[in-house]
LOKE-149450 format. One record per residue (C-alpha): x, z, y; residue number from 1; chain; residue in one letter. Coordinates in nm, 3 decimals. Layout:
N
[[X; Z; Y]; NUM; 'A'; 'A']
...
END
This chain:
108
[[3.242; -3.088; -2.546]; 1; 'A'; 'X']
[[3.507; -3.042; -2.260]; 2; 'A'; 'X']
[[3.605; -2.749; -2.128]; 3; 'A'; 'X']
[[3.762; -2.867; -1.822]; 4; 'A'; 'X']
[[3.642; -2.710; -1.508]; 5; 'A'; 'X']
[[3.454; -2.957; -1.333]; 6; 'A'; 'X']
[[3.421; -3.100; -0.959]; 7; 'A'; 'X']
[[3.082; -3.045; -0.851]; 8; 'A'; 'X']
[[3.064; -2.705; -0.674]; 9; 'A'; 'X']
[[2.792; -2.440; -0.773]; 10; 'A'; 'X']
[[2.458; -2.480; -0.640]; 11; 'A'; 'X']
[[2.411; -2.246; -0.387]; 12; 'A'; 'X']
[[2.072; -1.987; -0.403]; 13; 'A'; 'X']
[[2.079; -1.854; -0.041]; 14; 'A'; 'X']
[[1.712; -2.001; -0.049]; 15; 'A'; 'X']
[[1.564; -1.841; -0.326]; 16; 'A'; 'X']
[[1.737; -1.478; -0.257]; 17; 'A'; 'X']
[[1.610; -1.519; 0.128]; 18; 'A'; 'X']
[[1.290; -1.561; -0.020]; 19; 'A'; 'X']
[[1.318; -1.259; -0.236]; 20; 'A'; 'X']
[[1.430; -1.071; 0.055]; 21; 'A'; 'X']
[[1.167; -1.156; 0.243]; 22; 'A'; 'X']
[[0.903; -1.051; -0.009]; 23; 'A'; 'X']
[[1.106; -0.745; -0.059]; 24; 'A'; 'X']
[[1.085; -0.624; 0.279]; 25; 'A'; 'X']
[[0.688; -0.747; 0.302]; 26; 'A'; 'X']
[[0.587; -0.558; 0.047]; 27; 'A'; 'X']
[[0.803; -0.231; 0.196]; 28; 'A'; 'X']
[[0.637; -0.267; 0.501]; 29; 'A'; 'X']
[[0.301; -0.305; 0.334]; 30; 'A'; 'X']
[[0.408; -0.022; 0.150]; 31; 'A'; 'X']
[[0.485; 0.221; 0.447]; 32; 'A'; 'X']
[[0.221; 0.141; 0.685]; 33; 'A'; 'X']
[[-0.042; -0.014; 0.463]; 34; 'A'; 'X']
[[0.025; 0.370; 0.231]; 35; 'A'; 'X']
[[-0.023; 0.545; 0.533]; 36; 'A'; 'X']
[[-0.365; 0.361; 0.625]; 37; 'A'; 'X']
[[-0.483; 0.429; 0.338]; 38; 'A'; 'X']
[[-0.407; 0.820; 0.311]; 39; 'A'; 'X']
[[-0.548; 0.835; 0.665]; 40; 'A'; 'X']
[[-0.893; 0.669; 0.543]; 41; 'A'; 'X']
[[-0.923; 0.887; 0.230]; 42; 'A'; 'X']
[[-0.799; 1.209; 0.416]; 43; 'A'; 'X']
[[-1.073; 1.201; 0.649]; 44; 'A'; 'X']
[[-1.339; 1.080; 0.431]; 45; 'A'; 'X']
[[-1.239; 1.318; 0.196]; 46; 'A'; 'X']
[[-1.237; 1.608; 0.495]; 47; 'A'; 'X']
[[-1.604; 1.499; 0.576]; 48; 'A'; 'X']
[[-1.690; 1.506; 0.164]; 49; 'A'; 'X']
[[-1.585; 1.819; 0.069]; 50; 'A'; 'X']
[[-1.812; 2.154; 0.131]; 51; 'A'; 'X']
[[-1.701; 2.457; 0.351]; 52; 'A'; 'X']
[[-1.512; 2.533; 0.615]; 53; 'A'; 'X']
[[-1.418; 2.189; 0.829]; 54; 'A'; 'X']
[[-1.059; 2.373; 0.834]; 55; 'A'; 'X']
[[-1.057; 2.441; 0.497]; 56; 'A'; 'X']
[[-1.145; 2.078; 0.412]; 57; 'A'; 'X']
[[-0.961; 1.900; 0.615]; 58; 'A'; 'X']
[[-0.673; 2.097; 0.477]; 59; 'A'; 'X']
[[-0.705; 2.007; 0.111]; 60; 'A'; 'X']
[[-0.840; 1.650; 0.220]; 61; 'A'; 'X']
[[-0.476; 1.612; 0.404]; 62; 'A'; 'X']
[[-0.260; 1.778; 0.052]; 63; 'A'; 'X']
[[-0.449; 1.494; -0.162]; 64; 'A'; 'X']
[[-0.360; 1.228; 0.086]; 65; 'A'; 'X']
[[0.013; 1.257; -0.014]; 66; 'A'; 'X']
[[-0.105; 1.182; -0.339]; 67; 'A'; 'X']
[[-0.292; 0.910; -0.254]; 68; 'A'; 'X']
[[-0.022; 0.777; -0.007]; 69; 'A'; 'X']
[[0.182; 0.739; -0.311]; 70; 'A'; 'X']
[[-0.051; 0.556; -0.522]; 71; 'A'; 'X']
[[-0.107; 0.353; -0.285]; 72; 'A'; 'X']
[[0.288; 0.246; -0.225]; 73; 'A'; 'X']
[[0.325; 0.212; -0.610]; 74; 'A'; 'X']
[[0.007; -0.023; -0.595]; 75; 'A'; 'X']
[[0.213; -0.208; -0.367]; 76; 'A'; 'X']
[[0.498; -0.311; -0.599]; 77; 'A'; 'X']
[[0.319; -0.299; -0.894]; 78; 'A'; 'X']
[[0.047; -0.563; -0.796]; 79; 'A'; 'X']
[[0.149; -0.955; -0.912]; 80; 'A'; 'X']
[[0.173; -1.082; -0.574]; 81; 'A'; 'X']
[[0.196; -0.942; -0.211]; 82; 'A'; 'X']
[[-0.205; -1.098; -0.178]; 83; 'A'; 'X']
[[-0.313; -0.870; -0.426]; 84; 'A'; 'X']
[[-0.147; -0.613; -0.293]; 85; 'A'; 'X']
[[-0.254; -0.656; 0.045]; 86; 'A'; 'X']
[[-0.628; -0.686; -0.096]; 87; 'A'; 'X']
[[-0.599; -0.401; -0.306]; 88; 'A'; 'X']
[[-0.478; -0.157; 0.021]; 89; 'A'; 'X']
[[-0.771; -0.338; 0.210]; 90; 'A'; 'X']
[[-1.004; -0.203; -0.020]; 91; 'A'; 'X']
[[-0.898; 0.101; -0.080]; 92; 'A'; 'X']
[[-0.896; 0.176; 0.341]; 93; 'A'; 'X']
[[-1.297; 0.037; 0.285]; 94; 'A'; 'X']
[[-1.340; 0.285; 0.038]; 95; 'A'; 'X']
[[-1.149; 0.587; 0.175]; 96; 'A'; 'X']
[[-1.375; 0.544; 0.512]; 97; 'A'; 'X']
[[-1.690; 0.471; 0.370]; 98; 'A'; 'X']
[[-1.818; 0.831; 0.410]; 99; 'A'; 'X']
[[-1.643; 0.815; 0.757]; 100; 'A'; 'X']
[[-1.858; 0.546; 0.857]; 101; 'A'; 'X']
[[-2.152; 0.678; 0.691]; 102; 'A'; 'X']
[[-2.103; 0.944; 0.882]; 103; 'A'; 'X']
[[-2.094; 0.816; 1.211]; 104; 'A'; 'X']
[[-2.396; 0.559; 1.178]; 105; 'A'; 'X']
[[-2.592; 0.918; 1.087]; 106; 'A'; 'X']
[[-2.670; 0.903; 0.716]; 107; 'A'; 'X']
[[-2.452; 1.172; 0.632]; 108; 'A'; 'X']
END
């Protein structure tokens, strides 16, 4: 085995680390403004859910949306791929403003 350094220069990875970068800032996007689609959804189908005052409600609706705002960003790295991620905000938003919608075509 030789141990002489050898001619060929190192292979460069400027390809694989722009594509890391790139999914790193995706999913950082997806995280801020996907997160904060998703807290708006739940907040005001939660607001519309809970009994009371419509003050009251959408007051505690908007201190559990912080909550779910960060769920929602850790969903975002934590998912296998930026798809799944993407899918998984998607539904939750369909969830959170399913009682919004409800709502609004008069069955709640």
């Amino acid at each position: 085995m030789s141990t002489a350094p050898s001619s060929v220069p190192p292979a460069r990875r400027t390809s694989s680390r722009r594509t890391g970068n790139a999914q790193l800032w995706a999913r950082g996007l997806l995280a801020l403004i996907g997160g904060y689609a998703v807290a708006a959804a739940w907040a005001d189908g939660l607001a519309r859910m809970l009994p009371g005052d419509a003050a009251d409600a959408a007051l505690v609706a908007t201190m559990a949306s912080f909550v779910v705002y960060a769920l929602a960003a850790i969903w975002t790295y934590a998912a296998r791929s930026t798809l799944r991620a993407v899918l998984g905000l998607t539904t939750a938003i369909a969830l959170g403003a399913t009682p919004a919608v409800l709502h609004l075509l008069g069955f709640a």
